[in-house]
mmCIF file as gemmi writes it, N, C-alpha and C atoms, coordinates in Angstrom:
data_model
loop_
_atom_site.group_PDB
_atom_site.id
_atom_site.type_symbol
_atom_site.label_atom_id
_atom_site.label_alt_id
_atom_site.label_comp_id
_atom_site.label_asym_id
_atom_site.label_entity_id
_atom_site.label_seq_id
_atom_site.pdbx_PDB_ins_code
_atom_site.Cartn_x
_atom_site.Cartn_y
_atom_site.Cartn_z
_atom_site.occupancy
_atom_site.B_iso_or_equiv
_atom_site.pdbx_formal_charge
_atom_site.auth_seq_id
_atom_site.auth_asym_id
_atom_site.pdbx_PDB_model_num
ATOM 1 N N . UNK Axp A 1 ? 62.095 102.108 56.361 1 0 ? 1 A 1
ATOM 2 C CA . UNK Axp A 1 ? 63.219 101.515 55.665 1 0 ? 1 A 1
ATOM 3 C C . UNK Axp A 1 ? 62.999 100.012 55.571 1 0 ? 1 A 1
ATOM 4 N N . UNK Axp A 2 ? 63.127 99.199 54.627 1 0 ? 2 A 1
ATOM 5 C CA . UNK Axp A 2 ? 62.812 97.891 54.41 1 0 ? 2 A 1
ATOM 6 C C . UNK Axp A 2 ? 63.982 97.422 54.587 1 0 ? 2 A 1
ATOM 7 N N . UNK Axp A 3 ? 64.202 96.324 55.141 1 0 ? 3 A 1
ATOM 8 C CA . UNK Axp A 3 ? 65.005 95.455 55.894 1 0 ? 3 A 1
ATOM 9 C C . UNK Axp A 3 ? 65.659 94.821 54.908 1 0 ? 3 A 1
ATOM 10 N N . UNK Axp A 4 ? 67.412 94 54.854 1 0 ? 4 A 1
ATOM 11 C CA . UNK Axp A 4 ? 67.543 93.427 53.824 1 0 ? 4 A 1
ATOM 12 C C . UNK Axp A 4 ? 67.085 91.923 53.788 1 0 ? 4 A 1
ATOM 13 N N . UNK Axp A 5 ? 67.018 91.216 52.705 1 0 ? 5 A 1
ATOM 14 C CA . UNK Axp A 5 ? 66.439 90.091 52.607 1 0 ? 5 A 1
ATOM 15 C C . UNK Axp A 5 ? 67.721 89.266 53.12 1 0 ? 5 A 1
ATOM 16 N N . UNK Axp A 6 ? 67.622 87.865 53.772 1 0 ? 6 A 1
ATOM 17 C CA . UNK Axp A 6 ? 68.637 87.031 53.909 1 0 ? 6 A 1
ATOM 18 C C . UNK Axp A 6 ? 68.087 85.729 53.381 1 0 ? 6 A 1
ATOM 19 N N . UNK Axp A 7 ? 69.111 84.859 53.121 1 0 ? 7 A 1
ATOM 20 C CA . UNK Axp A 7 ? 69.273 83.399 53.003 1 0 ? 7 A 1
ATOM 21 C C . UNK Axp A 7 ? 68.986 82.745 54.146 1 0 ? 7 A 1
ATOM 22 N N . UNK Axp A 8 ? 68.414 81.442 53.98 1 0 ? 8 A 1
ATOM 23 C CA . UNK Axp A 8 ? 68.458 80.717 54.564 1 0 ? 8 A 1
ATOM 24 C C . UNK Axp A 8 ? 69.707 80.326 55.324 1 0 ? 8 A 1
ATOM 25 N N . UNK Axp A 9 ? 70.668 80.17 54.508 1 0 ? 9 A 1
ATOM 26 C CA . UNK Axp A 9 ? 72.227 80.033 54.68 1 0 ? 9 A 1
ATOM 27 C C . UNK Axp A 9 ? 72.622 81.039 56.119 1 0 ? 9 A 1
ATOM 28 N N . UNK Axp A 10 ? 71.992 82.529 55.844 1 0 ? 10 A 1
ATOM 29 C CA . UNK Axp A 10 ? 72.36 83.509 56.747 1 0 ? 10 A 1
ATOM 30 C C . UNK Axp A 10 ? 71.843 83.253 57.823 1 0 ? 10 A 1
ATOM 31 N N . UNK Axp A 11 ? 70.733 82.65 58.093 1 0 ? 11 A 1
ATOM 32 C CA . UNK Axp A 11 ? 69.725 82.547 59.198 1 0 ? 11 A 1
ATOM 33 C C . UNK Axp A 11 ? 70.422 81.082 59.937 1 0 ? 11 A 1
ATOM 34 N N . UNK Axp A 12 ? 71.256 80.231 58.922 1 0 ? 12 A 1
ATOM 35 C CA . UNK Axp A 12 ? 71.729 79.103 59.716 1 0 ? 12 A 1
ATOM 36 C C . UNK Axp A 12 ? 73.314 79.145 60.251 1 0 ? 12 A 1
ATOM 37 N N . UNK Axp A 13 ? 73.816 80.122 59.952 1 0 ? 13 A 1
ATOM 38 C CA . UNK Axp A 13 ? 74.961 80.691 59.735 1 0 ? 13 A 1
ATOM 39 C C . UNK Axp A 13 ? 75.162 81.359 61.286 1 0 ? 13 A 1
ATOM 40 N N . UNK Axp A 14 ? 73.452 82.341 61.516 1 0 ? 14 A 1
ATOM 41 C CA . UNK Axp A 14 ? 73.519 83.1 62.805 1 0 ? 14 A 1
ATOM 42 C C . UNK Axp A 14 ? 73.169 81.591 64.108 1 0 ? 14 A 1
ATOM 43 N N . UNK Axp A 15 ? 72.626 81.177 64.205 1 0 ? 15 A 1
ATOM 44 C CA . UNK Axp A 15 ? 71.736 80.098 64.57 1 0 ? 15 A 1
ATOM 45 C C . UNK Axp A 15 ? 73.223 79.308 65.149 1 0 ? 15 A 1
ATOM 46 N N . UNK Axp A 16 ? 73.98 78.864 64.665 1 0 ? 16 A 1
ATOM 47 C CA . UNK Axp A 16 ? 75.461 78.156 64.69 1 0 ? 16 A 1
ATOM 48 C C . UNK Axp A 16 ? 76.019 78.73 65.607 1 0 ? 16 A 1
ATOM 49 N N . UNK Axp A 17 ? 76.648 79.953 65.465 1 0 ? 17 A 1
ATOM 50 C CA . UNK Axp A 17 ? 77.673 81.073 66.182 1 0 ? 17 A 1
ATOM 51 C C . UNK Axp A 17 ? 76.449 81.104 67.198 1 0 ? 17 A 1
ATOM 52 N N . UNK Axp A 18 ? 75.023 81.045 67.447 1 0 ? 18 A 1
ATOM 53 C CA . UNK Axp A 18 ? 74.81 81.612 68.863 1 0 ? 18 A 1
ATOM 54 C C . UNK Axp A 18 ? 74.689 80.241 69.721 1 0 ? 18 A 1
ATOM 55 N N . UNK Axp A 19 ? 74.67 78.995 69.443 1 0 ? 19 A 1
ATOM 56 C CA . UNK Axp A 19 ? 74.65 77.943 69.585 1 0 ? 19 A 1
ATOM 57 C C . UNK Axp A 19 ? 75.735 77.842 70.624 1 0 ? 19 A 1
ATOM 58 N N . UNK Axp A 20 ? 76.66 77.914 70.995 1 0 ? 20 A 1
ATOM 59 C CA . UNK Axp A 20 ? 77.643 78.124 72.309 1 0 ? 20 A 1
ATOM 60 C C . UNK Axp A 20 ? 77.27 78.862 73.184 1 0 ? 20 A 1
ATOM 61 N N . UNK Axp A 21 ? 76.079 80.086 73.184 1 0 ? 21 A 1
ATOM 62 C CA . UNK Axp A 21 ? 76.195 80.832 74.26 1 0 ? 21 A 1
ATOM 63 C C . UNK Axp A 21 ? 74.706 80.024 75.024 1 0 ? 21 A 1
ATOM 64 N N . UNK Axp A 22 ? 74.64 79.158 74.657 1 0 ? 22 A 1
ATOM 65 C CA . UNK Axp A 22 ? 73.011 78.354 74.983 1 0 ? 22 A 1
ATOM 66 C C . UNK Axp A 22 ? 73.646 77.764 76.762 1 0 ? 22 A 1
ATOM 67 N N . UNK Axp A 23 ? 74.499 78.168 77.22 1 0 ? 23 A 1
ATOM 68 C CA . UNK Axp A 23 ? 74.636 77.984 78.487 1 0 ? 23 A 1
ATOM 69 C C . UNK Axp A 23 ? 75.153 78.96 79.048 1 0 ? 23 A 1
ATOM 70 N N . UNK Axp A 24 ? 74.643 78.418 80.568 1 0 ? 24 A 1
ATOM 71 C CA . UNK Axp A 24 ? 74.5 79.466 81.31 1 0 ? 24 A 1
ATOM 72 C C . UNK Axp A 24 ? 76.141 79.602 82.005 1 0 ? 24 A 1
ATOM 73 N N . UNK Axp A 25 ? 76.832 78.768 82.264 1 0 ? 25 A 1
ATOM 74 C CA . UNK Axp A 25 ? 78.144 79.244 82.407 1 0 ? 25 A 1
ATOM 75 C C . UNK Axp A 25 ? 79.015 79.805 81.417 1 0 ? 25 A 1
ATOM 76 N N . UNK Axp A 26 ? 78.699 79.571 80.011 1 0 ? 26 A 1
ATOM 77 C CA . UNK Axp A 26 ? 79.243 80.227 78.975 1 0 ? 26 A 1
ATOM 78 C C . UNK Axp A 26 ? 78.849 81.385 78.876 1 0 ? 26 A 1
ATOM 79 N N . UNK Axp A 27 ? 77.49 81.578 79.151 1 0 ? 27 A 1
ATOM 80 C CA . UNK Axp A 27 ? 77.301 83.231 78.921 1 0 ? 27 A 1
ATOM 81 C C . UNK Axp A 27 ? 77.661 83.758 79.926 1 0 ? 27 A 1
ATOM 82 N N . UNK Axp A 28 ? 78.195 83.561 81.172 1 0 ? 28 A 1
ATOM 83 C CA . UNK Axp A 28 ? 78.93 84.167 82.593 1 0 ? 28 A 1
ATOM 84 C C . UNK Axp A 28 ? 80.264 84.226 82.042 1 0 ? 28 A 1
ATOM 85 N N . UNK Axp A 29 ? 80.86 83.21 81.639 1 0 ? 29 A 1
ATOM 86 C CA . UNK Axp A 29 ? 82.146 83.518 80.753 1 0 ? 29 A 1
ATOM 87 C C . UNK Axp A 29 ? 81.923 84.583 79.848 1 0 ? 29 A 1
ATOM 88 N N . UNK Axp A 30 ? 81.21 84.558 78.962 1 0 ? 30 A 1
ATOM 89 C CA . UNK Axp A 30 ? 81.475 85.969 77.855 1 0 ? 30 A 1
ATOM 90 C C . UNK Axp A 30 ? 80.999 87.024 78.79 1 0 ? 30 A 1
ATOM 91 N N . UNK Axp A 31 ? 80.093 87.015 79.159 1 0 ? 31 A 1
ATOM 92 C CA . UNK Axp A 31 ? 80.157 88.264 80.148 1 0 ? 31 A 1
ATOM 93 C C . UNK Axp A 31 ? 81.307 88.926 80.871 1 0 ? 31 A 1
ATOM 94 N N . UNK Axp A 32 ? 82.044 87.728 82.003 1 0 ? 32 A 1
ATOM 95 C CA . UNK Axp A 32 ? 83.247 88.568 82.363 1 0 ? 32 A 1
ATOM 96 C C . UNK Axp A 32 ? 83.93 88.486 80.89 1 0 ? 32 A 1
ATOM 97 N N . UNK Axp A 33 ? 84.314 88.022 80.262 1 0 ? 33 A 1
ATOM 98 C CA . UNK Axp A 33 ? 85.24 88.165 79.235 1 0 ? 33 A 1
ATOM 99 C C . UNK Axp A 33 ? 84.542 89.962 78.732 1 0 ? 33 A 1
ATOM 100 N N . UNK Axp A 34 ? 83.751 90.426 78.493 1 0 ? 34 A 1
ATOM 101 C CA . UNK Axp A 34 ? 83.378 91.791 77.973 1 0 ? 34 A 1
ATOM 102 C C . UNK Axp A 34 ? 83.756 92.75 78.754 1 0 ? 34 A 1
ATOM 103 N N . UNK Axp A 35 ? 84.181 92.203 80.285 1 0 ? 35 A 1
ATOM 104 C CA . UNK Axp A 35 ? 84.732 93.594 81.036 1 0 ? 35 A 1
ATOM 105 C C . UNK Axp A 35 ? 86.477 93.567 80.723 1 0 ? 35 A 1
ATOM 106 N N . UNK Axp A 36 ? 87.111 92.779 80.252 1 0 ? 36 A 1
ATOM 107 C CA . UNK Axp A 36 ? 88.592 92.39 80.241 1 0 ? 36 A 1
ATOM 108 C C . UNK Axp A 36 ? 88.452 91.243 80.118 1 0 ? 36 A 1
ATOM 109 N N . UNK Axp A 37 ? 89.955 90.612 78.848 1 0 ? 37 A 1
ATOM 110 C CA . UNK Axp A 37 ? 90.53 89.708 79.045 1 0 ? 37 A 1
ATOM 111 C C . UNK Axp A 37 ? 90.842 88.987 80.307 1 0 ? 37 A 1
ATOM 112 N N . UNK Axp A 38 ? 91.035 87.651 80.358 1 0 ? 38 A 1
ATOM 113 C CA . UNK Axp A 38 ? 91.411 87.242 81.652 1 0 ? 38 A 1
ATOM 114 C C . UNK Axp A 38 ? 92.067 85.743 81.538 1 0 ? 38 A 1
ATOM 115 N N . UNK Axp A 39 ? 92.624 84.996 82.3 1 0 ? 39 A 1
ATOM 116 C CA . UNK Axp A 39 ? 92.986 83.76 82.164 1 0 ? 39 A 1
ATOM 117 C C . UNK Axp A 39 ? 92.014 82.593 82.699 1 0 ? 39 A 1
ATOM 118 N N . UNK Axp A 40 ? 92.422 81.378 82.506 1 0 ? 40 A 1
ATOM 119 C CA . UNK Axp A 40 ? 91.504 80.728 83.185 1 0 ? 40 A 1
ATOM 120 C C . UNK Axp A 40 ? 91.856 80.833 84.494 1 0 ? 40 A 1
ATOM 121 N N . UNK Axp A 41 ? 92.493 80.884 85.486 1 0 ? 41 A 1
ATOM 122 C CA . UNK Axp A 41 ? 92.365 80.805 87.086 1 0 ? 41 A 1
ATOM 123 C C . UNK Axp A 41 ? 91.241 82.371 87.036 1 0 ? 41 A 1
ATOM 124 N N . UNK Axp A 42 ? 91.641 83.241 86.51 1 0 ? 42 A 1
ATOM 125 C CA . UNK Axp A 42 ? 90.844 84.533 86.764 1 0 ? 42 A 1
ATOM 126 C C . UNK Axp A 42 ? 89.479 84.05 87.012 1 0 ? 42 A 1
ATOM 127 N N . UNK Axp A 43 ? 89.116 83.451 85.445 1 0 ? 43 A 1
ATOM 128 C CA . UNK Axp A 43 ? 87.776 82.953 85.255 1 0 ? 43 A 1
ATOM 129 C C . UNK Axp A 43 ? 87.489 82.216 86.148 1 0 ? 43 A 1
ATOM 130 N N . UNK Axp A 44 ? 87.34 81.183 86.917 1 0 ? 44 A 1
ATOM 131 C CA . UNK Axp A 44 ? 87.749 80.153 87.772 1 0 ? 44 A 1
ATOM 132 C C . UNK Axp A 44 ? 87.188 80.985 88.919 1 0 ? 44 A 1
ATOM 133 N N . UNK Axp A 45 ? 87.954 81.811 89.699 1 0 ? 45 A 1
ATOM 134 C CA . UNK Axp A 45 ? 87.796 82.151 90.906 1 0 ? 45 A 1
ATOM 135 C C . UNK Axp A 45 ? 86.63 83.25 90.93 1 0 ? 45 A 1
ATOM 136 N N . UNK Axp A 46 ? 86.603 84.318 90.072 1 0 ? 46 A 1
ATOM 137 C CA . UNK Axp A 46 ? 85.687 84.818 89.484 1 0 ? 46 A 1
ATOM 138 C C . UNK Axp A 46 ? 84.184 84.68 89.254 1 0 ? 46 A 1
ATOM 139 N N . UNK Axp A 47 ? 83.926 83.488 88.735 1 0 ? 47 A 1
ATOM 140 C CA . UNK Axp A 47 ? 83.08 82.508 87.966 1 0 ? 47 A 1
ATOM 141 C C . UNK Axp A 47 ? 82.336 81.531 88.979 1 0 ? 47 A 1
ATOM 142 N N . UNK Axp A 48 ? 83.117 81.07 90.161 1 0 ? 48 A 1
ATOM 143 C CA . UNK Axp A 48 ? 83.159 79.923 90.86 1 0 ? 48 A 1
ATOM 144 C C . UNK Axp A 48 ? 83.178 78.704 90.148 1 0 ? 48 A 1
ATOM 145 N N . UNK Axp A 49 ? 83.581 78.737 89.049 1 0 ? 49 A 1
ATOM 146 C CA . UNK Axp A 49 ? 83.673 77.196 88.326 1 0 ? 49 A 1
ATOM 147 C C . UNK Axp A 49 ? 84.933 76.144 88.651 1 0 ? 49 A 1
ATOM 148 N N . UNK Axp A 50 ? 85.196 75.237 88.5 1 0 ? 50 A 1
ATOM 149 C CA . UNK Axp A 50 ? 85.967 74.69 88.467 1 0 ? 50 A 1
ATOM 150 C C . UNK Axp A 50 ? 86.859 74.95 87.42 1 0 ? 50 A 1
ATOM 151 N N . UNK Axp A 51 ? 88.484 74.25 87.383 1 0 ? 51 A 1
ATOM 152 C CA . UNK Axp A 51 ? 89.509 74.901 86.509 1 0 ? 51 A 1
ATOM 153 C C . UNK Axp A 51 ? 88.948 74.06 84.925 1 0 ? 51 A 1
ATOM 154 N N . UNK Axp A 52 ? 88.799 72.322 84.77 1 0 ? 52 A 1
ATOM 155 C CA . UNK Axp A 52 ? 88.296 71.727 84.156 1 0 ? 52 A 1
ATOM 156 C C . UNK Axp A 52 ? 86.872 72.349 83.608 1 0 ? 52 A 1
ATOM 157 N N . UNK Axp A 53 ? 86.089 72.577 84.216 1 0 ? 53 A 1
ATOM 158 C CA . UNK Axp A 53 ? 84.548 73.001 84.005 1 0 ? 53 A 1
ATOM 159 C C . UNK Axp A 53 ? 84.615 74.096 82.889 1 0 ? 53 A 1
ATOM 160 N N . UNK Axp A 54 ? 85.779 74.942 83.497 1 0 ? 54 A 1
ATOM 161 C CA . UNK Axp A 54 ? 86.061 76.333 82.623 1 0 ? 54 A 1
ATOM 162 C C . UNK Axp A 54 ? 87.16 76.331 81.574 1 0 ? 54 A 1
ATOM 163 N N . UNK Axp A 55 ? 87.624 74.979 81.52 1 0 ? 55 A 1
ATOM 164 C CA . UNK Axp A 55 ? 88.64 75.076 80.859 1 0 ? 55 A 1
ATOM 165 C C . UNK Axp A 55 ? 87.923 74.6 79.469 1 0 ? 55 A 1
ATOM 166 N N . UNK Axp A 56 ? 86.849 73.289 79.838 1 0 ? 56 A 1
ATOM 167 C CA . UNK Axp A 56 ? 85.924 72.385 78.794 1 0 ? 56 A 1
ATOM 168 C C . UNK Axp A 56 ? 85.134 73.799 78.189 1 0 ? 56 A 1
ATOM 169 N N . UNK Axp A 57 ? 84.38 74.534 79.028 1 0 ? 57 A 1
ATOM 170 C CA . UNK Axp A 57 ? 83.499 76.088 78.394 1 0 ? 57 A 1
ATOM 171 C C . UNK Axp A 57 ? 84.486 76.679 77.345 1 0 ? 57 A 1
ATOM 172 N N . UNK Axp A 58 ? 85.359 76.646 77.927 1 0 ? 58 A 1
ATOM 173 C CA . UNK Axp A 58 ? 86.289 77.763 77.001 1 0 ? 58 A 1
ATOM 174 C C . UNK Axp A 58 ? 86.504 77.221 75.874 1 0 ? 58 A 1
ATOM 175 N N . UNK Axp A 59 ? 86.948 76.004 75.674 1 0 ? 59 A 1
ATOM 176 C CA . UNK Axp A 59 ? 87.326 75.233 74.424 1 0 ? 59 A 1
ATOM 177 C C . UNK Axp A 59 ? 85.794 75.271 72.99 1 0 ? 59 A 1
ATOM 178 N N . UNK Axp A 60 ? 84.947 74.944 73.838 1 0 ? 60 A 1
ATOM 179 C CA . UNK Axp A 60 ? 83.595 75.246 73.283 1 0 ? 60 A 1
ATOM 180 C C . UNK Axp A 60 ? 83.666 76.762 72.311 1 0 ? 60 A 1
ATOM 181 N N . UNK Axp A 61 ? 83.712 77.59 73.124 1 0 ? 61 A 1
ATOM 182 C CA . UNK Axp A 61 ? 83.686 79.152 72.86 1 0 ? 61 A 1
ATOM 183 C C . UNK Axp A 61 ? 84.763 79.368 71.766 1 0 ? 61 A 1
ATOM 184 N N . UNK Axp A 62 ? 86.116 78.624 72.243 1 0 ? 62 A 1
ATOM 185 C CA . UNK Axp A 62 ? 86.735 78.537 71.286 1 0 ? 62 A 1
ATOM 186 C C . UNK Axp A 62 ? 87.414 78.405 70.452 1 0 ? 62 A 1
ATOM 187 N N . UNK Axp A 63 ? 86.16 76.909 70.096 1 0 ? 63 A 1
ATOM 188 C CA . UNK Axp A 63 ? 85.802 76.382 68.805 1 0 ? 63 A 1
ATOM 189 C C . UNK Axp A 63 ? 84.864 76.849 67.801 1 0 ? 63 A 1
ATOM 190 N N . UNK Axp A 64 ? 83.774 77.594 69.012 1 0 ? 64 A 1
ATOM 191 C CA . UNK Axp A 64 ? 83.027 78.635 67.972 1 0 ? 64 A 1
ATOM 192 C C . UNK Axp A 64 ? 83.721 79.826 67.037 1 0 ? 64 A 1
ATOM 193 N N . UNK Axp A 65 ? 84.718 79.938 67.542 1 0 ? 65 A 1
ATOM 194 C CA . UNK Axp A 65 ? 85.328 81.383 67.035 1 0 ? 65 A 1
ATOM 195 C C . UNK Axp A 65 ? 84.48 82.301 68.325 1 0 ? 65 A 1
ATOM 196 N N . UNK Axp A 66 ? 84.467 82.325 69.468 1 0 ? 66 A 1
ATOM 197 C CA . UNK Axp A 66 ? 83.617 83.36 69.855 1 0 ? 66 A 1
ATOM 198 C C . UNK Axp A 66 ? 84.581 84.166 70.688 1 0 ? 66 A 1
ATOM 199 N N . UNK Axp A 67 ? 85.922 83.066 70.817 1 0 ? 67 A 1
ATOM 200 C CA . UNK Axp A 67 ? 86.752 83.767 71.935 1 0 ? 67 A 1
ATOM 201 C C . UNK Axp A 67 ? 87.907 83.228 71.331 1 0 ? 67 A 1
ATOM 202 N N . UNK Axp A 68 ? 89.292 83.907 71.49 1 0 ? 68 A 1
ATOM 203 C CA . UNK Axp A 68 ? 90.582 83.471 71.662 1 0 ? 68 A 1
ATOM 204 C C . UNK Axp A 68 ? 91.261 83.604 72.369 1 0 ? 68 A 1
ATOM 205 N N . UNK Axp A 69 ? 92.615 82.738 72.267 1 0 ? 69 A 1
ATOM 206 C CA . UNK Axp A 69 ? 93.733 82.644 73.61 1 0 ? 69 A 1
ATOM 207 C C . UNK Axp A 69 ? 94.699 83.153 72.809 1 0 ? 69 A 1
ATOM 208 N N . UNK Axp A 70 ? 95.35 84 74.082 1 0 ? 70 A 1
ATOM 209 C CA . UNK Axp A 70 ? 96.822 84.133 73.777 1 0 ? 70 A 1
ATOM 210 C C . UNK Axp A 70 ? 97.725 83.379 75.378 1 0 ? 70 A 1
ATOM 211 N N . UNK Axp A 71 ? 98.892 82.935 74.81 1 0 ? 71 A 1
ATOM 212 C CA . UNK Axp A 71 ? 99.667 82.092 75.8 1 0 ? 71 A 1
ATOM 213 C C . UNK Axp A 71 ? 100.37 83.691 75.95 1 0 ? 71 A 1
ATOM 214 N N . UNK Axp A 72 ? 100.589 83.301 77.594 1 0 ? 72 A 1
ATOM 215 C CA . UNK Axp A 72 ? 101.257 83.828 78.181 1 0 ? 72 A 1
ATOM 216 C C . UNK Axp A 72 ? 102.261 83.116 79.448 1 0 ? 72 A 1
ATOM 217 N N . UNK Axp A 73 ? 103.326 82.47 79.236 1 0 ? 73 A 1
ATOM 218 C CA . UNK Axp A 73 ? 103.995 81.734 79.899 1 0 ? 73 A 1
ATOM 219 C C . UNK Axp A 73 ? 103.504 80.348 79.853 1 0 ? 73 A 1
ATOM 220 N N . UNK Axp A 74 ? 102.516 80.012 80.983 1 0 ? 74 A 1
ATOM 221 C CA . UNK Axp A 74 ? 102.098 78.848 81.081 1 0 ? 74 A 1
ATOM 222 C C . UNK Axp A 74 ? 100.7 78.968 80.965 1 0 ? 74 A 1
ATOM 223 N N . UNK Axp A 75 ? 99.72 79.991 80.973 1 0 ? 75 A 1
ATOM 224 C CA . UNK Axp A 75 ? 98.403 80.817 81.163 1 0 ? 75 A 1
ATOM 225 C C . UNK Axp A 75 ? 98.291 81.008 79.804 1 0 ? 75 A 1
ATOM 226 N N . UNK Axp A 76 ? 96.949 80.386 79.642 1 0 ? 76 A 1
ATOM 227 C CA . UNK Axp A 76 ? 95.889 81.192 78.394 1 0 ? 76 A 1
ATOM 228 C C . UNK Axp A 76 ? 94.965 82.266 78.906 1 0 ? 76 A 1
ATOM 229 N N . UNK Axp A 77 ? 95.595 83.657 78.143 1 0 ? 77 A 1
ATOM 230 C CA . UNK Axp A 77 ? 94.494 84.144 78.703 1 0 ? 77 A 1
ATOM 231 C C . UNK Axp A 77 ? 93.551 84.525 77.392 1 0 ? 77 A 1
ATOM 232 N N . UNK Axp A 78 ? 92.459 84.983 77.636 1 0 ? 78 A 1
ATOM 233 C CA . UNK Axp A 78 ? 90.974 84.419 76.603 1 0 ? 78 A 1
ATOM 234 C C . UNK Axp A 78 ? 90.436 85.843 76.234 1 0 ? 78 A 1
ATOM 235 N N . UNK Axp A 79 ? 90.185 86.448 75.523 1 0 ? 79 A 1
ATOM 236 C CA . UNK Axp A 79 ? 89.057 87.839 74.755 1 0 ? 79 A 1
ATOM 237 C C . UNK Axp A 79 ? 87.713 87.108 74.034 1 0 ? 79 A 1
ATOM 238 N N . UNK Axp A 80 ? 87.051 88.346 73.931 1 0 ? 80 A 1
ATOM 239 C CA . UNK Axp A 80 ? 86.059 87.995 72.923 1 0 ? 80 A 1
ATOM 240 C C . UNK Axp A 80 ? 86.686 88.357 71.617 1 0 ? 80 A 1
ATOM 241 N N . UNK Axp A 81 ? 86.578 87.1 70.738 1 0 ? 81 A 1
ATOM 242 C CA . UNK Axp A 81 ? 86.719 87.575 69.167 1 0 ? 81 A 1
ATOM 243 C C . UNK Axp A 81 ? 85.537 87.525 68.66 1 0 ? 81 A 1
ATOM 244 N N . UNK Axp A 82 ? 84.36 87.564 68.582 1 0 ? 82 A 1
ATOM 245 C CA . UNK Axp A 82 ? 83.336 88.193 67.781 1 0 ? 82 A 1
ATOM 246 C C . UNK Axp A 82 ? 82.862 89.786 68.362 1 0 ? 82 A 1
ATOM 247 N N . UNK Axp A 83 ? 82.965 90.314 68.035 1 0 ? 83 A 1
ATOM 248 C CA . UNK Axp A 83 ? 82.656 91.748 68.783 1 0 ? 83 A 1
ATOM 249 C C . UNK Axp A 83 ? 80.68 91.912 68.314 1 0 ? 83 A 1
ATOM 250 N N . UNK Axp A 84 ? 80.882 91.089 67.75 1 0 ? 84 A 1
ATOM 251 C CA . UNK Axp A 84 ? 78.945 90.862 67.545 1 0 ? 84 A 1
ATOM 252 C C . UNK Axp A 84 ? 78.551 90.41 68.286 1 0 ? 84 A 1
ATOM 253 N N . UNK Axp A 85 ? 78.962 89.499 69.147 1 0 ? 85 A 1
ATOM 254 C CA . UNK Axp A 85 ? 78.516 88.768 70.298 1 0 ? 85 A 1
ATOM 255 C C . UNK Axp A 85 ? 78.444 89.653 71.106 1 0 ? 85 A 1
ATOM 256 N N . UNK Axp A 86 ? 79.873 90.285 71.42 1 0 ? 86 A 1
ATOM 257 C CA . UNK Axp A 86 ? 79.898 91.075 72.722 1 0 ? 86 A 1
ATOM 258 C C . UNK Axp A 86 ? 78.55 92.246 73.036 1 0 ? 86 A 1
ATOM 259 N N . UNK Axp A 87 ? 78.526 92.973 71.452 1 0 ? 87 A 1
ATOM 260 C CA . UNK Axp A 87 ? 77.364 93.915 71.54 1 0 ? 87 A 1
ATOM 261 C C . UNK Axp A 87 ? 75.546 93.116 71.948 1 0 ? 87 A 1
ATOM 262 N N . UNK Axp A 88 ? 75.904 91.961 71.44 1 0 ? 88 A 1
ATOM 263 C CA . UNK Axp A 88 ? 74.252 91.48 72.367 1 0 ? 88 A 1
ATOM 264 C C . UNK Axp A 88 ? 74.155 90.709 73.314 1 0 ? 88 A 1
ATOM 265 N N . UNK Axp A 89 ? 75.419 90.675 74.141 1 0 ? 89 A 1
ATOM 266 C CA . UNK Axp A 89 ? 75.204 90.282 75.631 1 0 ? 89 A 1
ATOM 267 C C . UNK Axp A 89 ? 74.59 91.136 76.304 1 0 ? 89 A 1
ATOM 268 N N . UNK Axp A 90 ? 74.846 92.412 76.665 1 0 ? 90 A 1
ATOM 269 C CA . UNK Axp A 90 ? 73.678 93.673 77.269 1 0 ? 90 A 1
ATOM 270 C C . UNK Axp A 90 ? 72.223 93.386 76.98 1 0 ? 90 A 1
ATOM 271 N N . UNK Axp A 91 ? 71.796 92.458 75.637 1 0 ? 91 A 1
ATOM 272 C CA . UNK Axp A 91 ? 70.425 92.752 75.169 1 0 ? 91 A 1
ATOM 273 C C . UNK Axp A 91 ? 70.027 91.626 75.843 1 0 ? 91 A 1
ATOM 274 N N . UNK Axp A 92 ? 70.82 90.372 75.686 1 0 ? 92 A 1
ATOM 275 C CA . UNK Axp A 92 ? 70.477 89.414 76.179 1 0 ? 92 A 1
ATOM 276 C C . UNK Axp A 92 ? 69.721 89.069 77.611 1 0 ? 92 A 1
ATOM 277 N N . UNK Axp A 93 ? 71.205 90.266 78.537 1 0 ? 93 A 1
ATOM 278 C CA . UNK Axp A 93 ? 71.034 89.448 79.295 1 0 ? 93 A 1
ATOM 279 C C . UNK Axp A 93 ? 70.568 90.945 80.417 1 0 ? 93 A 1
ATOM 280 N N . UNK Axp A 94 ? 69.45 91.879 79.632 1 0 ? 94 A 1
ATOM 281 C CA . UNK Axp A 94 ? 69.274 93.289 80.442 1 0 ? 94 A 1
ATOM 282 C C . UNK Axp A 94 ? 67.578 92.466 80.999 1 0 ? 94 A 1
ATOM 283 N N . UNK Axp A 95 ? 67.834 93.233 82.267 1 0 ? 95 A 1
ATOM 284 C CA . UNK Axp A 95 ? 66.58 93.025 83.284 1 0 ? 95 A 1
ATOM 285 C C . UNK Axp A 95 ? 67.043 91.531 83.966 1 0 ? 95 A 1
ATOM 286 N N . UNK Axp A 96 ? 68.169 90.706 83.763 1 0 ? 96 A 1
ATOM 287 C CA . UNK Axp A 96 ? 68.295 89.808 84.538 1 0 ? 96 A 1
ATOM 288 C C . UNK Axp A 96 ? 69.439 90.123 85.366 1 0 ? 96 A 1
ATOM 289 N N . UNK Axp A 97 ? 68.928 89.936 87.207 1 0 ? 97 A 1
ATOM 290 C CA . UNK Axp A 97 ? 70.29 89.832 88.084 1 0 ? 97 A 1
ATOM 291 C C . UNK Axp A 97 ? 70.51 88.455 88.551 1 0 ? 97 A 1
């Protein structure tokens, strides 16, 4: 089966959106984020990050579009919104403990 052709555009388009997960506490964030939603203290204690550390990651993520918040009282809690992402964290990150 021959593959479809892409744009340049498409190739800079993917290149962008993966451009946030280029760290290593961000991709520990989307990771727990793929087992459940969670808030930032979750993430935080979870994570061992600091509340700031994880609060600056998150804003990153999303600004990518890679994640969103919903308020809940005083708590954001965070999902993955690209579900493309979510499916190549396993690929990413298989054979590493």
């Amino acid at each position: 089966m021959k593959k479809p052709e892409r744009s340049a555009a498409a190739y800079a388009a993917a290149a962008q959106r993966l451009k946030p997960l280029a760290h290593p506490a961000r991709l520990r964030i989307m990771d727990r984020l793929s087992e459940s939603e969670c808030c930032v203290a979750l993430a935080t204690a979870s994570l061992g990050l600091s509340q700031p550390n994880a609060s600056q990651h998150l804003k990153a993520l999303r600004d990518a579009g890679l994640v969103v918040g919903k308020r809940q009282g005083t708590r954001i809690c965070y999902r993955i919104a690209d579900k493309r992402v979510a499916a190549i964290l396993p690929i990413l990150l298989k054979g590493y403990k």
